[in-house]
VEXMI-687035 format. One record per residue: x, y, z of N, C-alpha, C, O in turn. Coordinates in pm, whole numbers, plus 50000, padded with zeros to 5 digits. Last residue first. Layout:
+-------+--------+-------+--------+---------+-------+-------+--------+-------+-------+--------+-------+
: neast : nnorth :   nup : caeast : canorth :  caup : ceast : cnorth :   cup : oeast : onorth :   oup :
+-------+--------+-------+--------+---------+-------+-------+--------+-------+-------+--------+-------+
:     X :      Y :     Z :      X :       Y :     Z :     X :      Y :     Z :     X :      Y :     Z :
...
+-------+--------+-------+--------+---------+-------+-------+--------+-------+-------+--------+-------+
end
This chain:
+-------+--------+-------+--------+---------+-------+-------+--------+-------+-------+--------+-------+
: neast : nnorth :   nup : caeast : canorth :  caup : ceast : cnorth :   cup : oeast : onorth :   oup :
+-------+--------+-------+--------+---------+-------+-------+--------+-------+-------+--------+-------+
: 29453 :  65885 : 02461 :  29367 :   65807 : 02410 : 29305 :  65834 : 02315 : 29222 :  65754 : 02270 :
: 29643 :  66025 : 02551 :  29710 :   65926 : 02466 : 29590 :  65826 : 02450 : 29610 :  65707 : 02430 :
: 29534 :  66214 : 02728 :  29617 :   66222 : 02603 : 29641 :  66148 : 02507 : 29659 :  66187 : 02392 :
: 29454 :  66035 : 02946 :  29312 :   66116 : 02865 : 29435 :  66171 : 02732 : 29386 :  66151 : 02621 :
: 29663 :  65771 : 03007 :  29592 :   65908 : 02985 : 29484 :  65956 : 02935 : 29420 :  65877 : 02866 :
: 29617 :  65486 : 03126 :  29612 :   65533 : 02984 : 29585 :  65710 : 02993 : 29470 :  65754 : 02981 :
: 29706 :  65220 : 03310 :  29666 :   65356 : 03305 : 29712 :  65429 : 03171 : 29827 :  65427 : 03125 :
: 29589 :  64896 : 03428 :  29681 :   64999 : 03357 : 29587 :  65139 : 03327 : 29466 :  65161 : 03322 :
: 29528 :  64687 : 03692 :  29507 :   64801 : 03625 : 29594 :  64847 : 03557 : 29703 :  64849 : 03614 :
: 29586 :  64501 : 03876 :  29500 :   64479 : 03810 : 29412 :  64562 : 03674 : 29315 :  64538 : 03603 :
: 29740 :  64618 : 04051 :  29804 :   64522 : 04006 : 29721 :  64496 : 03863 : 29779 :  64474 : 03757 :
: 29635 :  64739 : 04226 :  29641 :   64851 : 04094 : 29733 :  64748 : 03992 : 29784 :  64783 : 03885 :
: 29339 :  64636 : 04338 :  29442 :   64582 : 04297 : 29492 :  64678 : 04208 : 29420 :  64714 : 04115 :
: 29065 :  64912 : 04464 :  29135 :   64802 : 04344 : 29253 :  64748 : 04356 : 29319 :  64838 : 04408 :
: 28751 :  64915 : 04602 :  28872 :   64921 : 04614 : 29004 :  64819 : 04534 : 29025 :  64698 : 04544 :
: 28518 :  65154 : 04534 :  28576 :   65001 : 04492 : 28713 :  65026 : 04513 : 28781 :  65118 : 04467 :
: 28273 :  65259 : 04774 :  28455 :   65273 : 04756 : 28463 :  65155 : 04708 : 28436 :  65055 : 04773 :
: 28010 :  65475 : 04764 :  28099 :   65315 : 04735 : 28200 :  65328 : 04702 : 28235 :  65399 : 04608 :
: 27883 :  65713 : 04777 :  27893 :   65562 : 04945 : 27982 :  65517 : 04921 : 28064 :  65494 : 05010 :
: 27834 :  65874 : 04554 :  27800 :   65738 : 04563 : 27791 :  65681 : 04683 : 27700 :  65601 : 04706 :
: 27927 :  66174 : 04713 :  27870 :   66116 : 04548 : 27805 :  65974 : 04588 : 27712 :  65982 : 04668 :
: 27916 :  66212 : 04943 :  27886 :   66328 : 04861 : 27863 :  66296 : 04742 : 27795 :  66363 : 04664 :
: 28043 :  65960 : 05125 :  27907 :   66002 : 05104 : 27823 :  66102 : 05004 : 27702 :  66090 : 04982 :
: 28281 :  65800 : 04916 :  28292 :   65946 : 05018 : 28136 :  65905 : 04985 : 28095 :  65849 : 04883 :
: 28241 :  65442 : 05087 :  28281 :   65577 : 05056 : 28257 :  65724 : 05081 : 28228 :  65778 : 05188 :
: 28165 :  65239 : 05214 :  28247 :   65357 : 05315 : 28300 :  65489 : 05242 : 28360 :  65588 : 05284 :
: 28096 :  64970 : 05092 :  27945 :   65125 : 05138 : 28045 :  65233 : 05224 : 27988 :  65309 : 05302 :
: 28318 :  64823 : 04904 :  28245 :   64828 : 05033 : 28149 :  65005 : 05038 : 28164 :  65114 : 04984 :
: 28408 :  64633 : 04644 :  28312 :   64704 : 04710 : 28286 :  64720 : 04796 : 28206 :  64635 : 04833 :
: 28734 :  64468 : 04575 :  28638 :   64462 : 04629 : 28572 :  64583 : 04589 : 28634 :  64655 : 04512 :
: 28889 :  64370 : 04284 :  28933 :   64356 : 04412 : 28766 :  64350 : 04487 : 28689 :  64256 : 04467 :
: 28899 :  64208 : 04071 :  28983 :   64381 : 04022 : 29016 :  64431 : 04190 : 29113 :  64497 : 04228 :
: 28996 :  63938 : 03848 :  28963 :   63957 : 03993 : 29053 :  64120 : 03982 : 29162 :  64156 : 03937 :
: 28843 :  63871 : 03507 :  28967 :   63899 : 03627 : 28946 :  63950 : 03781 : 28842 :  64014 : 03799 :
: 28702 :  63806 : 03337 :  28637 :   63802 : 03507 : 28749 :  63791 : 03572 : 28767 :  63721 : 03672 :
: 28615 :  63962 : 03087 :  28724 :   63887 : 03119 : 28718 :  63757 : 03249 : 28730 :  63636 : 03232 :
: 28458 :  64182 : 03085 :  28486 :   64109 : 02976 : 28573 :  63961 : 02966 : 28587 :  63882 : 02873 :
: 28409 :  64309 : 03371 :  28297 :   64222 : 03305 : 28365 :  64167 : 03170 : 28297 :  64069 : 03139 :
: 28629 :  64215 : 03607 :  28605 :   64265 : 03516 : 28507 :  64216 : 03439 : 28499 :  64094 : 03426 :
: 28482 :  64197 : 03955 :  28600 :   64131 : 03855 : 28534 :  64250 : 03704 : 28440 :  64329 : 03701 :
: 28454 :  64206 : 04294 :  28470 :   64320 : 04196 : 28517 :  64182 : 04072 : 28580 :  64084 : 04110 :
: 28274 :  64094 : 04536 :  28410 :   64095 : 04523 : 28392 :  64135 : 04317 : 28316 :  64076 : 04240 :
: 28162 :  64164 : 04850 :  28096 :   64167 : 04726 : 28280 :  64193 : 04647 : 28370 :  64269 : 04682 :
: 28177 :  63916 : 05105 :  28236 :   64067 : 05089 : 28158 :  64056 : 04939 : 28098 :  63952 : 04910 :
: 28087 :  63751 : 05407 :  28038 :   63765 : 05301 : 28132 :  63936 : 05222 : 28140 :  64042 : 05284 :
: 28362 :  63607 : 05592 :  28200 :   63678 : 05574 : 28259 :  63737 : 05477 : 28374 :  63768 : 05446 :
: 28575 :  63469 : 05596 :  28487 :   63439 : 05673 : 28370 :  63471 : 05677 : 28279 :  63411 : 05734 :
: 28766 :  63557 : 05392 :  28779 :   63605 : 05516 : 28685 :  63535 : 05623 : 28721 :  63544 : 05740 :
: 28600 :  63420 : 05135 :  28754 :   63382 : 05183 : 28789 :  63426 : 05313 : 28850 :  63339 : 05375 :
: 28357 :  63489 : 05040 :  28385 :   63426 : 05146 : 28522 :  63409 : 05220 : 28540 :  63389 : 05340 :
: 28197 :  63641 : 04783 :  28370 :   63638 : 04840 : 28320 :  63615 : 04971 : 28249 :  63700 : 05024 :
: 28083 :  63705 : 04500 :  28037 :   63709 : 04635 : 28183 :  63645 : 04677 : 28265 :  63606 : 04594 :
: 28061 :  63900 : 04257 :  28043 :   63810 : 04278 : 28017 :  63818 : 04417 : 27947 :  63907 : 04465 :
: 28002 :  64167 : 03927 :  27997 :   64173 : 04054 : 27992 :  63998 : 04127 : 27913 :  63932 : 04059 :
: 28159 :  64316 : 03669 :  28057 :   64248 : 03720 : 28099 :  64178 : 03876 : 28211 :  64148 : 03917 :
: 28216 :  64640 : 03535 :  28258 :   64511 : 03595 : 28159 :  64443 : 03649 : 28061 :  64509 : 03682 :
: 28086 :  64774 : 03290 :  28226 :   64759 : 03329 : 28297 :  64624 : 03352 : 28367 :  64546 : 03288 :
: 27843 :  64944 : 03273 :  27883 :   64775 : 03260 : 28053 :  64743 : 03277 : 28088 :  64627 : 03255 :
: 27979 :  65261 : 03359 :  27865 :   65169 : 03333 : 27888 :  65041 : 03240 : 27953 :  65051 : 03136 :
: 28316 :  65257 : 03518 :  28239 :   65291 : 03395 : 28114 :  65217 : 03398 : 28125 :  65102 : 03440 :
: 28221 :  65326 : 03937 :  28330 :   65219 : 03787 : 28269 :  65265 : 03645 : 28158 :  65316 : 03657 :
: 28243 :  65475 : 04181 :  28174 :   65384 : 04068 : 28322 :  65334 : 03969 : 28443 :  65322 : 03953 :
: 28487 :  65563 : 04346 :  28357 :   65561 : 04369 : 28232 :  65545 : 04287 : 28126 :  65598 : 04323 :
: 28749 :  65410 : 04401 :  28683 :   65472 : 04335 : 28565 :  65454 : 04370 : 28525 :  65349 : 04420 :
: 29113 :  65332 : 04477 :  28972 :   65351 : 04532 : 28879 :  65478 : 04450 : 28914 :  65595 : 04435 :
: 29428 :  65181 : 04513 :  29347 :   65265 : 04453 : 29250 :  65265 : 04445 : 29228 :  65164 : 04379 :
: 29518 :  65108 : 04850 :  29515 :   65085 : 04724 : 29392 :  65158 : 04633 : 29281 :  65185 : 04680 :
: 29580 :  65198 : 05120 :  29658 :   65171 : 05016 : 29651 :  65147 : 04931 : 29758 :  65145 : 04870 :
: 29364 :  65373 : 05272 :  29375 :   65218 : 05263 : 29492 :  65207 : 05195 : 29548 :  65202 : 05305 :
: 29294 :  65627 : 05180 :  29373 :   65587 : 05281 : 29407 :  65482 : 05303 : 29507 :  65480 : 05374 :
: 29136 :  65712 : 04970 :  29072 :   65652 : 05067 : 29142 :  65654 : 05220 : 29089 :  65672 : 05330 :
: 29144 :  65971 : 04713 :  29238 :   65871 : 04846 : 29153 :  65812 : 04960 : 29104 :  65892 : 05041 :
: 28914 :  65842 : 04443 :  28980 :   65890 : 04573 : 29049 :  65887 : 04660 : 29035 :  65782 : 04722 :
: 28801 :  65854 : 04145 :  28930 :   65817 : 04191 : 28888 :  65875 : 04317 : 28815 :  65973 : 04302 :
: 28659 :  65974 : 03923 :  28603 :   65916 : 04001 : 28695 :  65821 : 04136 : 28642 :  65733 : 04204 :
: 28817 :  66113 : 03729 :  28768 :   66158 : 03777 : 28666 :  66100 : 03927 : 28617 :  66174 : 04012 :
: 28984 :  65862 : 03627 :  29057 :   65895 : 03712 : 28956 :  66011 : 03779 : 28989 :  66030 : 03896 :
: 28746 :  65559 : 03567 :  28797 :   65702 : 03476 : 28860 :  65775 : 03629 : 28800 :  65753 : 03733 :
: 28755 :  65208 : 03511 :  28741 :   65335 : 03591 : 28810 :  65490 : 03544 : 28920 :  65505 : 03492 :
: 28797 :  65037 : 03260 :  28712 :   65045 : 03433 : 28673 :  65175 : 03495 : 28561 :  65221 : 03517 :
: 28784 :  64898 : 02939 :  28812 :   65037 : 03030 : 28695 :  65027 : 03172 : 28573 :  65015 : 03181 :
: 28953 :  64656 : 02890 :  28864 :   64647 : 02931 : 28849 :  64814 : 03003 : 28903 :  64840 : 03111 :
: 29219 :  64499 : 02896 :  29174 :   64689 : 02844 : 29072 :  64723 : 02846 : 29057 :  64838 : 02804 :
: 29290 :  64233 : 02979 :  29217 :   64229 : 02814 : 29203 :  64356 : 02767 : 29181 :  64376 : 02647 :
: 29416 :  64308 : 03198 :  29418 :   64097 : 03157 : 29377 :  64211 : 02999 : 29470 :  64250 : 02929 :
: 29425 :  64511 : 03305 :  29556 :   64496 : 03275 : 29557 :  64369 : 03184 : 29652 :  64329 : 03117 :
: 29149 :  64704 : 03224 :  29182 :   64584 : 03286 : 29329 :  64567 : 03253 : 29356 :  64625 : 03148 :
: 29201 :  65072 : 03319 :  29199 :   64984 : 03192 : 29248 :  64849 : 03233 : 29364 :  64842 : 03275 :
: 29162 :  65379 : 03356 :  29190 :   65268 : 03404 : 29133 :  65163 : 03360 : 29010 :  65157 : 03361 :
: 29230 :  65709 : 03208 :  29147 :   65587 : 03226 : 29222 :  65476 : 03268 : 29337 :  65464 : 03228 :
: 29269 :  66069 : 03277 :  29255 :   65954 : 03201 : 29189 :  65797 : 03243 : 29090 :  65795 : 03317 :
: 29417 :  66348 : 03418 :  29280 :   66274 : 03328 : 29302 :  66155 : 03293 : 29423 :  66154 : 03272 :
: 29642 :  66280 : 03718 :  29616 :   66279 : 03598 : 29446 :  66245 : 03521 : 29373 :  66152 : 03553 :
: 29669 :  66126 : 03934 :  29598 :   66208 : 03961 : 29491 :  66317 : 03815 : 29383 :  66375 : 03804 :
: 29807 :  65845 : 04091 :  29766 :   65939 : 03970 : 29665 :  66015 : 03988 : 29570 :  65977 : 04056 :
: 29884 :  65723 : 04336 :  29924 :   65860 : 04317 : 29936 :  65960 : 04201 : 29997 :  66066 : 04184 :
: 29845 :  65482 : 04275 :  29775 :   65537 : 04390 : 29785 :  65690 : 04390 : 29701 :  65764 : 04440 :
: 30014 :  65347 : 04105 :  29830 :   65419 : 04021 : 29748 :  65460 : 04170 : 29626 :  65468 : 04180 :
: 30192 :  65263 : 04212 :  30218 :   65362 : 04184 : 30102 :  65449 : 04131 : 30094 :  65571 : 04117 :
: 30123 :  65018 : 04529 :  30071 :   65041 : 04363 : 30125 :  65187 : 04310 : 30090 :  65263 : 04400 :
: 30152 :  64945 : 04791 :  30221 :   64913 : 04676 : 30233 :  64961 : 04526 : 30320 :  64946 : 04440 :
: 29944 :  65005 : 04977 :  30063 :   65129 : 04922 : 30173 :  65069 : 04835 : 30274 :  65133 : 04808 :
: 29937 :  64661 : 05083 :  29915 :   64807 : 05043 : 29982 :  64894 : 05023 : 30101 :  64877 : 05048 :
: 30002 :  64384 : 04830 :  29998 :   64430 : 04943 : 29983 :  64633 : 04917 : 30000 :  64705 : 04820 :
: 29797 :  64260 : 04631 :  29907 :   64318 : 04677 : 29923 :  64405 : 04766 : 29850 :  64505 : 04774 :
: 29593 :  63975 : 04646 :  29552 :   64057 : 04695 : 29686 :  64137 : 04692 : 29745 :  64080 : 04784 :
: 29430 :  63726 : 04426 :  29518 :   63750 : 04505 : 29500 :  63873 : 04547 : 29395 :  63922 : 04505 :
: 29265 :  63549 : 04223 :  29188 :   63633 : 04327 : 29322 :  63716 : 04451 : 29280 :  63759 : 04558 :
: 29379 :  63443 : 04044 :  29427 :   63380 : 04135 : 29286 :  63461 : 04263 : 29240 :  63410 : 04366 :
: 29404 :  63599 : 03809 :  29302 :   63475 : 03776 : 29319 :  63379 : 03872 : 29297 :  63260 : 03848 :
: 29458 :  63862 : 03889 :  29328 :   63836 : 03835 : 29275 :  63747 : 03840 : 29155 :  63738 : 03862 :
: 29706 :  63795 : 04081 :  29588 :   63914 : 04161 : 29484 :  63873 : 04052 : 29384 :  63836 : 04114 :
: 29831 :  63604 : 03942 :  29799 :   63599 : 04085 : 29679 :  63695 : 04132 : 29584 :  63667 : 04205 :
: 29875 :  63779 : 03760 :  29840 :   63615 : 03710 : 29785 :  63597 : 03865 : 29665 :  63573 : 03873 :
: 30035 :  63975 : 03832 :  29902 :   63987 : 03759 : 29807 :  63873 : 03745 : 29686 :  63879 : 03724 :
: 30269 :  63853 : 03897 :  30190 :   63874 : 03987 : 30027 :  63947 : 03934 : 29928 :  63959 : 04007 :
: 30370 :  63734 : 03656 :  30313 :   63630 : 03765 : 30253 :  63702 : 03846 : 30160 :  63641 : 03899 :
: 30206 :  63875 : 03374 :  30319 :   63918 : 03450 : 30309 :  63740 : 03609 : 30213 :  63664 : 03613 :
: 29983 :  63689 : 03105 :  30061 :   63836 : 03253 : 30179 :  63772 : 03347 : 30219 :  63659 : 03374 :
: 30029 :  63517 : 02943 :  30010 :   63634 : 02890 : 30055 :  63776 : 02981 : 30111 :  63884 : 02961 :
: 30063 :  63280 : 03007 :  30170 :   63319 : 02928 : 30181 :  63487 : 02890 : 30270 :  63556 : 02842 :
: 29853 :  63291 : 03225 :  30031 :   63247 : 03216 : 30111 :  63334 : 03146 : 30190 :  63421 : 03182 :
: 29677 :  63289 : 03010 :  29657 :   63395 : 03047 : 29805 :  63373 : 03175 : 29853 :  63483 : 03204 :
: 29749 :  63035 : 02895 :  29758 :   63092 : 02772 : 29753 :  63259 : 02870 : 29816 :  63351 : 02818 :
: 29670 :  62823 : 03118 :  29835 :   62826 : 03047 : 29846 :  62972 : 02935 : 29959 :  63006 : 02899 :
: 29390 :  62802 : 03112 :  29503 :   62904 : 03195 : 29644 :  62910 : 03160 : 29718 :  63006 : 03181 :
: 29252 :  62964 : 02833 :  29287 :   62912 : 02901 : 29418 :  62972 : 03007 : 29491 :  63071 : 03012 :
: 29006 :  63246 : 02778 :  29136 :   63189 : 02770 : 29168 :  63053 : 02850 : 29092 :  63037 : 02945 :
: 28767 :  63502 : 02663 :  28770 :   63310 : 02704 : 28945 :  63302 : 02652 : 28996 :  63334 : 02545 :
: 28582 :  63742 : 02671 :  28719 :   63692 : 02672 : 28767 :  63579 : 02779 : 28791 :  63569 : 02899 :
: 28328 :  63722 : 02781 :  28321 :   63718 : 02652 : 28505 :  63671 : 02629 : 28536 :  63567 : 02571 :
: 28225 :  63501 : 03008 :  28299 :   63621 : 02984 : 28319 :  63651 : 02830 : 28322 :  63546 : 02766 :
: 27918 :  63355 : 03195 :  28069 :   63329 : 03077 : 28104 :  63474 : 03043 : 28016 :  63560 : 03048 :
: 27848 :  63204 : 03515 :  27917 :   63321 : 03387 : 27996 :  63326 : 03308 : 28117 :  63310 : 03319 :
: 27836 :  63014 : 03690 :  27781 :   62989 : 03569 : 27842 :  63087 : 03422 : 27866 :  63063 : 03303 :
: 27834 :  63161 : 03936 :  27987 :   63038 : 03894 : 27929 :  63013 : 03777 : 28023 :  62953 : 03724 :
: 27587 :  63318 : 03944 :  27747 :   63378 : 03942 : 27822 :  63279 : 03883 : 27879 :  63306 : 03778 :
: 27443 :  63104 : 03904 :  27427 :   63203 : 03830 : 27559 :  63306 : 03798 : 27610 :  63350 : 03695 :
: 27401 :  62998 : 04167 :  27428 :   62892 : 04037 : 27461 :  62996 : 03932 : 27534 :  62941 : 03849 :
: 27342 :  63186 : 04375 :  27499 :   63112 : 04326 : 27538 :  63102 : 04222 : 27638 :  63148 : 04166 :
: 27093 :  63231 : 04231 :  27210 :   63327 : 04227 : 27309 :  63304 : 04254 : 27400 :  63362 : 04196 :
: 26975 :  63042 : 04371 :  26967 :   63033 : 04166 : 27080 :  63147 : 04169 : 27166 :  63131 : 04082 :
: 27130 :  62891 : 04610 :  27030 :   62923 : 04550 : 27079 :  62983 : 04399 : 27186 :  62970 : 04339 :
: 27174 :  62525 : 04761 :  27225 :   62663 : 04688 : 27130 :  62729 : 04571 : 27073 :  62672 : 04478 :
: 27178 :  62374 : 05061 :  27137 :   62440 : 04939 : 27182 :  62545 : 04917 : 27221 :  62637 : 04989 :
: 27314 :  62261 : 05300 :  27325 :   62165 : 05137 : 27263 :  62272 : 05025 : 27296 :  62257 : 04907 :
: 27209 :  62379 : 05490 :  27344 :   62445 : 05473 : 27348 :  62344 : 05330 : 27415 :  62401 : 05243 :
: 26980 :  62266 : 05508 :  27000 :   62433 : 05499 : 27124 :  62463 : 05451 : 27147 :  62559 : 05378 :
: 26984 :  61980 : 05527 :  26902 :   62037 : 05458 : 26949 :  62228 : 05428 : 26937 :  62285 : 05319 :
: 27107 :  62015 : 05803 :  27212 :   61974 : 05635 : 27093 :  62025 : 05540 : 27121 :  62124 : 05472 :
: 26930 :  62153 : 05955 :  27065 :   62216 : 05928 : 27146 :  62148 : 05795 : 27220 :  62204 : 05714 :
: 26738 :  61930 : 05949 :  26692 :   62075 : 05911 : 26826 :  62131 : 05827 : 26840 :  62150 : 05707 :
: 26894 :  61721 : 06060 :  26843 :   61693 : 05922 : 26778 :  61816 : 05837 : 26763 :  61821 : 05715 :
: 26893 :  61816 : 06342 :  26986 :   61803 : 06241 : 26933 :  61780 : 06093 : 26961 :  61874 : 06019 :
: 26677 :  61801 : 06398 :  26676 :   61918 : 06358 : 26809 :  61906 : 06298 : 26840 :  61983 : 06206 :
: 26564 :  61556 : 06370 :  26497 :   61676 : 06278 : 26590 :  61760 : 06267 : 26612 :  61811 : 06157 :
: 26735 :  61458 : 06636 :  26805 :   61366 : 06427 : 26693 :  61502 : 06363 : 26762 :  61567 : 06284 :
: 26646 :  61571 : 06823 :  26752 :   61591 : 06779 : 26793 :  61557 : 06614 : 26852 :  61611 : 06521 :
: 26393 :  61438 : 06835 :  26351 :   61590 : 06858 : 26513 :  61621 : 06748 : 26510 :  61672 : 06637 :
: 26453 :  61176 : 06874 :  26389 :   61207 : 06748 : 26398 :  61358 : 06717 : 26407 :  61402 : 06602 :
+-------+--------+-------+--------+---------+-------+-------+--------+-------+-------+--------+-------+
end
């Protein structure tokens, strides 16, 4: 008897989901596409890194080595993300910042590795932009978002 409780504890525990799950997979984006239509719209490997959650590999990205004023801009809708003043070399390979524009992007939860990561998307869209982790530089924020530059275009401070 001691055994069937406590099993019946554990499905009981692991069967629920709380209001903040329901809440993330619930979100609507203001830029609503289907998937044949956001296909048609990016590149395949854009299609992969936003509306796939995909990941390119590191030191791939050429927006690792801007350095330039200007802005980083969802690649799915322009959505402006991140301003190049807030940029850092992390060392990781892919382009890393230490906030994002205020409302920007909105934030989910990411299991895919096995534990819990806080996983980045765009707030207009919910393209996948990459992650958050607490390793940044300490002197401003902590937080290194670390981006898909797959997931980004770059607009000068000139040409805006």
């Amino acid at each position: 008897m001691k055994h069937l409780s406590i099993i019946l504890l554990m499905i009981v525990l692991i069967s629920c989901k709380s209001e903040a799950q329901q809440e993330e997979t619930s979100k609507k984006f203001e830029v609503q596409k289907t998937e044949s239509e956001w296909k048609a719209e990016l590149t395949d490997e854009e299609y992969k890194i936003l509306r796939e959650a995909g990941t390119e590999p590191p030191f791939s990205s050429p927006l690792n080595d801007v350095k330039k004023p200007g802005t980083f801009v969802c690649a799915a809708c322009g959505n402006p993300l991140y301003e190049t003043k807030h940029k850092f070399d992390s060392g990781t390979g892919w382009p890393s910042f230490d906030r994002a524009i205020e409302n920007s992007v909105a934030y989910s939860s990411d299991m895919k590795l096995g534990y819990e990561r806080s996983e980045l998307l765009c707030a207009d869209c919910g393209g996948h932009l990459g992650h958050v982790f607490n390793d940044g530089p300490e002197e401003t924020t902590g937080m290194r978002h670390c981006i898909n530059g797959v997931a980004l275009d770059f607009i000068p401070k000139d040409k805006s």
